[in-house]
C-alpha positions as CSV (number, residue, x, y, z in Angstrom):
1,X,-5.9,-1.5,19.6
2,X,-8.4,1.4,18.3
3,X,-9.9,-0.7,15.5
4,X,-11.0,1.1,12.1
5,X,-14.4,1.5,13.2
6,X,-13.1,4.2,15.4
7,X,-11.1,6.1,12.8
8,X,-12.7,9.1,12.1
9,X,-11.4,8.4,7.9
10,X,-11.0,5.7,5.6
11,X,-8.7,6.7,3.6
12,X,-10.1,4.7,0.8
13,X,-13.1,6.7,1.2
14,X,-11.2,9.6,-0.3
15,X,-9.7,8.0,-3.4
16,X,-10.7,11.2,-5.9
17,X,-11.9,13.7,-3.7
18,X,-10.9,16.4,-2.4
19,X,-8.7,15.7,1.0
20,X,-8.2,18.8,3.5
21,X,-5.5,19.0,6.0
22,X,-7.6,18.3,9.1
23,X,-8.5,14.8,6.9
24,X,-4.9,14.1,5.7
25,X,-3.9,13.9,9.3
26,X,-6.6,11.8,10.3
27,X,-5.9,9.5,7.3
28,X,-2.3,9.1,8.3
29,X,-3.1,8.5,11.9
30,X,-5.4,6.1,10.9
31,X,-2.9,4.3,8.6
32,X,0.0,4.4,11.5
33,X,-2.9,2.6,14.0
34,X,-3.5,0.4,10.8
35,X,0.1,-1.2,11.0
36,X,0.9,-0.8,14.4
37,X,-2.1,-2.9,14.9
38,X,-0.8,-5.8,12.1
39,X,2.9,-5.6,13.7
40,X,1.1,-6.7,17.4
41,X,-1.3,-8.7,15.6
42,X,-4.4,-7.3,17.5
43,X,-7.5,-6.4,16.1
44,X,-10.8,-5.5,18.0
45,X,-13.8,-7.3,16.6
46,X,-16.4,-5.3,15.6
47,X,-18.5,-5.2,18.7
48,X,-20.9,-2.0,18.0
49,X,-22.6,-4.1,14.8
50,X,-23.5,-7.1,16.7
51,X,-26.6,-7.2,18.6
52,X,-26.8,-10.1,21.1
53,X,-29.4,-10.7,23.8
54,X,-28.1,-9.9,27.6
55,X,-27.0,-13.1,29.3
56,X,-27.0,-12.1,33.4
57,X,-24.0,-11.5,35.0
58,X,-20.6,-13.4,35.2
59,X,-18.7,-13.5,38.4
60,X,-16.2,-11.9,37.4
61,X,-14.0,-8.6,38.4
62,X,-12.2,-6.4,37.8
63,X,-9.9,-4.9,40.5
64,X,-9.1,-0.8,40.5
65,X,-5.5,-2.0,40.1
66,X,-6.2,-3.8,36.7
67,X,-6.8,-7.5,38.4
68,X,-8.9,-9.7,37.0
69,X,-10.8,-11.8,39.5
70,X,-12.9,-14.7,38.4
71,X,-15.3,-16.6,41.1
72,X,-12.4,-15.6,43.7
73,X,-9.5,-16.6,42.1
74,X,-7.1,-14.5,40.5
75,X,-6.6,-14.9,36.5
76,X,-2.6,-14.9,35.6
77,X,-2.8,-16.0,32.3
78,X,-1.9,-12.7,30.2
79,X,-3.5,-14.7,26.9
80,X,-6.6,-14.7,28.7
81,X,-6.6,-11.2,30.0
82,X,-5.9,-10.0,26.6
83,X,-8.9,-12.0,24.9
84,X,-11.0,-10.6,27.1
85,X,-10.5,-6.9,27.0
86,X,-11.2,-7.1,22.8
87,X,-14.6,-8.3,23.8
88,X,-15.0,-5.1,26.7
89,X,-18.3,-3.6,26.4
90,X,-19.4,-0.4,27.9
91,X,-23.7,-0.2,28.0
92,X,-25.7,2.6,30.2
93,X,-22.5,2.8,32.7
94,X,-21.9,-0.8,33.0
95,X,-19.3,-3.2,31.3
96,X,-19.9,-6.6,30.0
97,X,-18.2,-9.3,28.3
98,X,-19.6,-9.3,24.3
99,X,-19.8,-12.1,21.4
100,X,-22.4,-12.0,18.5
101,X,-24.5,-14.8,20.3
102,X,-24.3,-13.4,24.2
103,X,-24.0,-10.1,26.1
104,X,-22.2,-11.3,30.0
105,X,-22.5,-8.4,32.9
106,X,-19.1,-8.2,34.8
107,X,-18.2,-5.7,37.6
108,X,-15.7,-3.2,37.0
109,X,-14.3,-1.3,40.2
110,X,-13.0,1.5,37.9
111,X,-11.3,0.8,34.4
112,X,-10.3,-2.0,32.7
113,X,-7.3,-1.4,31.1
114,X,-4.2,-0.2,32.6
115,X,-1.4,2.2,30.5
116,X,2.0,0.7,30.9
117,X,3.6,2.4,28.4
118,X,3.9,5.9,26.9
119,X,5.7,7.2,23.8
120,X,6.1,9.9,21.2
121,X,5.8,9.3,17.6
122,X,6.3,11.7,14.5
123,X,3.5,10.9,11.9
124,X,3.7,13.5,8.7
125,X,6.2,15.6,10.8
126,X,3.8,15.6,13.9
127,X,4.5,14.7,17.0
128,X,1.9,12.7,19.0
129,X,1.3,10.6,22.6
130,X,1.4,6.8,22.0
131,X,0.1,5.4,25.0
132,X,0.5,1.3,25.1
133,X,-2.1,-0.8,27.2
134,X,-0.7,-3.9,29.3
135,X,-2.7,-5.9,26.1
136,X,-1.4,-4.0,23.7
137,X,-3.7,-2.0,23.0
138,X,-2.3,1.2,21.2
139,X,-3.8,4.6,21.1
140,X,-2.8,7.9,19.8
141,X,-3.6,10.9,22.0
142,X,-6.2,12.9,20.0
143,X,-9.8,14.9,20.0
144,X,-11.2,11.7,19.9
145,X,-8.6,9.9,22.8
146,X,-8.0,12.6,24.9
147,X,-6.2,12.6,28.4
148,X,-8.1,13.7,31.4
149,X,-8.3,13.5,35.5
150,X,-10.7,11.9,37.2
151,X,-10.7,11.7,40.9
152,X,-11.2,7.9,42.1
153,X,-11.5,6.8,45.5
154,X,-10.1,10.2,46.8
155,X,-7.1,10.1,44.8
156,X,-7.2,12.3,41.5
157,X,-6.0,9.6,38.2
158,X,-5.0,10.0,34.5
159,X,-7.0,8.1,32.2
160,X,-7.1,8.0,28.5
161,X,-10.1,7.4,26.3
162,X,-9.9,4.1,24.1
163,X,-12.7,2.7,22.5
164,X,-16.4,2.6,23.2
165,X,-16.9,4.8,26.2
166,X,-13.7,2.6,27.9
167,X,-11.1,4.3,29.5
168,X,-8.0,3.1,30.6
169,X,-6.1,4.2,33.6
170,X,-2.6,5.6,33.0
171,X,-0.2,4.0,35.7
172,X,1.7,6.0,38.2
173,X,5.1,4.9,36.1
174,X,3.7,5.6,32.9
175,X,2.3,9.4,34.2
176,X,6.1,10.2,35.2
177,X,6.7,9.1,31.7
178,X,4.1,11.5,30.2
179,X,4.9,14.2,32.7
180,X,8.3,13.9,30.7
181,X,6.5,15.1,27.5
182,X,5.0,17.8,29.1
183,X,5.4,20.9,30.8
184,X,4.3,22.1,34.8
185,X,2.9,25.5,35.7
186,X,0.9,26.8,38.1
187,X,-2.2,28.2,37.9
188,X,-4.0,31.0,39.7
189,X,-5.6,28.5,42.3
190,X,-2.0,27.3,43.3
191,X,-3.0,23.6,41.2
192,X,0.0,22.2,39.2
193,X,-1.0,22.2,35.7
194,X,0.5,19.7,33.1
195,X,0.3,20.8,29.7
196,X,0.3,18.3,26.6
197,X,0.8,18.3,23.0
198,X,-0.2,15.3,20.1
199,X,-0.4,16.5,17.0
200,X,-2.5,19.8,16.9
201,X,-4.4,18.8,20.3
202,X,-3.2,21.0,23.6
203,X,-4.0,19.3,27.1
204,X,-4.5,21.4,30.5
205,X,-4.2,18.7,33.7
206,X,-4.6,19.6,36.6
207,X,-2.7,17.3,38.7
């Protein structure tokens, strides 16, 4: 779950002053995370305030297809997996494992989240992109969590931004979903364009 720290607005912040559109939508987005977050009782921990001193590396991996690998074997347990990725830390291009005490250097092949899920929601009579992580993690399309391509391994792949320089990848399933959403053209290269809408934010893919 995007946790407050990256919501642009607290909307207790603005208690008596003056609120402008662009805020009110931000404030309302920032509620809806607010109690989605409650309802899957998930919450991020504050990682950007604490400060710990770098502890090596782990053995530990995680796959292009979203597997977690530790010291060979493969982790299953999905309570695991999801205690892990609130603790994901992005630093100079490379990911770790993060507690106030210790700082752990994993290897990440590409991501570490995988989409599984993709939705639209009306928030104030907008509609947005709710795109669900495989641990729950929810995240509304916007300026700040766009979707873009990236090619990976040869193969051109949808990713959204989440939190702290960490994208996830959006599964093959889940783009068929989005593509759903959307609309196809062509530009003037011959490239299939998708083009998406969350809120006030338009999205040109190139797929």
């Amino acid at each position: 779950m995007i946790n407050e720290n990256d919501s642009p607005l607290n909307p207790l912040e603005n208690q008596g002053k003056i609120v402008f559109p662009d805020d009110r939508n931000l404030m309302n987005i920032s509620q809806y995370l607010k109690d989605v977050q409650q309802s899957h009782k998930r919450s991020i921990p504050p990682l950007d305030q604490w400060h710990p001193n770098h502890c090596g590396k782990m053995n530990l991996q995680v796959k292009a297809n979203g597997e977690w690998w530790h010291e060979g074997q493969l982790i299953k347990r999905q309570a695991l997996l999801d205690l892990f990725s609130t603790v994901l830390w992005k630093e100079d291009g490379k990911f770790y494992l993060k507690t106030p005490v210790e700082q752990i250097e994993i290897e990440v092949e590409d991501e570490p989240l995988l989409i599984n899920q993709v939705d639209q929601i009306e928030i104030e009579n907008k509609l947005y992109l709710q795109l669900t992580t495989i641990n729950q993690d929810v995240i509304i399309v916007d300026e700040k969590h766009p979707i873009f391509m990236r090619e990976y391994a040869g193969e051109l792949r949808p990713y959204v931004h989440v939190r702290f320089g960490i994208n996830a990848l959006i599964q093959r399933q889940s783009f068929y979903h989005l593509v759903n959403y959307g609309s196809l053209s062509e530009n003037v290269q011959g490239e299939t364009v998708l083009t998406l809408k969350s809120g006030d934010l338009v999205l040109h893919l190139s797929t």
